[in-house]
C-alpha positions as CSV (number, residue, x, y, z in Angstrom):
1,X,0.0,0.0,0.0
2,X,3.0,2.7,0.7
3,X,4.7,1.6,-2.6
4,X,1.7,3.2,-4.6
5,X,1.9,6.6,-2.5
6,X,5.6,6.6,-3.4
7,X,4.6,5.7,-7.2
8,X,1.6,8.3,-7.0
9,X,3.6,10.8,-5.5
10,X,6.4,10.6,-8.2
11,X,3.8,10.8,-11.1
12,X,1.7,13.7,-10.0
13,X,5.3,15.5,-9.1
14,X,5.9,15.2,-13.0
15,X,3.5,16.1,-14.4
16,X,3.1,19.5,-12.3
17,X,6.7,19.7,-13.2
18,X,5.9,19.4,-16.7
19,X,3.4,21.7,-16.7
20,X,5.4,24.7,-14.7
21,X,7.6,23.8,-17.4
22,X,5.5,24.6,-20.5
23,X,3.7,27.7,-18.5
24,X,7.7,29.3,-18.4
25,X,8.1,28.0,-22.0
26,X,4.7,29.4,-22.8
27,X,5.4,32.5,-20.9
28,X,8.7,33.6,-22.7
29,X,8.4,35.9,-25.4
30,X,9.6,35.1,-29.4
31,X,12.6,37.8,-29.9
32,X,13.3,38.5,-33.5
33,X,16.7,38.7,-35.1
34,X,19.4,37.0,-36.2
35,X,20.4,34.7,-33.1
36,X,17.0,35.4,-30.9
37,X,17.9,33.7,-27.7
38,X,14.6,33.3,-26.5
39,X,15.3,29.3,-27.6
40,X,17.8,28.8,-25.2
41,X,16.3,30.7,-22.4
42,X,13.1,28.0,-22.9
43,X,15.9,24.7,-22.6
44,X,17.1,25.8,-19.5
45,X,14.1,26.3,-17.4
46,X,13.5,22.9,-18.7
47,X,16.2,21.0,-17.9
48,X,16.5,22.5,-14.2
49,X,13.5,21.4,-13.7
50,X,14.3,18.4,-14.9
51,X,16.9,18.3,-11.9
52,X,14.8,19.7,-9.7
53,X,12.4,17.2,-10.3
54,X,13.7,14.3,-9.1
55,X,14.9,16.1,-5.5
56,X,11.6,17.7,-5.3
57,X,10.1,13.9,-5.6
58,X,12.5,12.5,-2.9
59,X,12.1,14.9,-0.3
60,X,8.4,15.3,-0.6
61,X,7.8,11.7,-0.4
62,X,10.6,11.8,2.2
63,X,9.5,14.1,4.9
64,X,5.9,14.5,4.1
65,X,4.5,10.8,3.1
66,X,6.9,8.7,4.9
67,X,4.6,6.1,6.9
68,X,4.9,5.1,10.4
69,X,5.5,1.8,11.4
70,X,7.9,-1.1,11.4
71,X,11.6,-1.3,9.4
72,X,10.1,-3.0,7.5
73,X,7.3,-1.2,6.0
74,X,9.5,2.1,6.0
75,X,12.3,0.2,4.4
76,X,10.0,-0.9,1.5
77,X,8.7,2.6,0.9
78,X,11.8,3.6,0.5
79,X,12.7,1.2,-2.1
80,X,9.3,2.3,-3.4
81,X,10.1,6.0,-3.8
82,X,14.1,5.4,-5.0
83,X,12.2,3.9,-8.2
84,X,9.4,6.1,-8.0
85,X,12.3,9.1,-8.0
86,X,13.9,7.2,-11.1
87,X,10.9,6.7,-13.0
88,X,9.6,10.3,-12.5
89,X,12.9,11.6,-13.8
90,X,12.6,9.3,-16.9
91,X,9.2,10.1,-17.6
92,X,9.9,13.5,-17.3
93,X,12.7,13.7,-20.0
94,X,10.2,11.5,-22.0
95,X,6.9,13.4,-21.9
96,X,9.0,16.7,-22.8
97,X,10.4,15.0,-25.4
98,X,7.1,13.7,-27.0
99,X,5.8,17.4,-26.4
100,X,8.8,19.2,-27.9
101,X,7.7,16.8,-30.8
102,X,4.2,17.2,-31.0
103,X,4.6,21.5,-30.7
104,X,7.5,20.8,-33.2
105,X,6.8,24.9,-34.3
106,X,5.9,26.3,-30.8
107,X,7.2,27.6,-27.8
108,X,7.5,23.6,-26.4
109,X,9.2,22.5,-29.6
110,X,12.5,24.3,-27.8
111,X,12.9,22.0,-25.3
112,X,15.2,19.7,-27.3
């Protein structure tokens, strides 16, 4: 039962990730010329998020979700929310990467 709050936790951490992601993205403004850096300023706010992610999973799950009880139950949520950590990560790069794809000509299609 604790490993699907760790799982739960890392999935809804993404996707609001995400989504502060493509609000920033959404938020910066096209700059005309020749080397508009606009582009640039979009892939970095993505990938520190994308680091921030990750931590921001862990420590939530950490200090606000950990369960009380035995060793035994706390050291299987832990193993719970290591993967959940790893998975959020990787499903973060992934779903930015099929949205980068998808907005290929928009704001989002910076990200990569």
């Amino acid at each position: 039962m604790e490993s699907i709050t760790a799982y739960t936790v890392s999935i809804i951490i993404t996707l609001i990730s995400l989504f502060i992601a493509a609000v920033i993205a959404n938020l910066i403004k096209f700059e005309g010329g020749s080397k508009p850096r606009d582009p640039r300023i979009r892939k970095v706010y993505f990938w520190v998020l994308c680091l921030i992610n990750p931590i921001l999973i862990f420590l939530l799950g950490f200090f606000v979700f950990m369960p009380d009880g035995n060793r035994r139950v706390v050291s299987n949520y832990i193993m719970a929310l290591s993967i959940g950590t790893v998975v959020g990560f990787f499903l973060y790069i992934l779903l930015g990467f099929i949205l980068s794809r998808i907005f290929t000509n928009g704001k989002l299609g910076h990200w990569f």
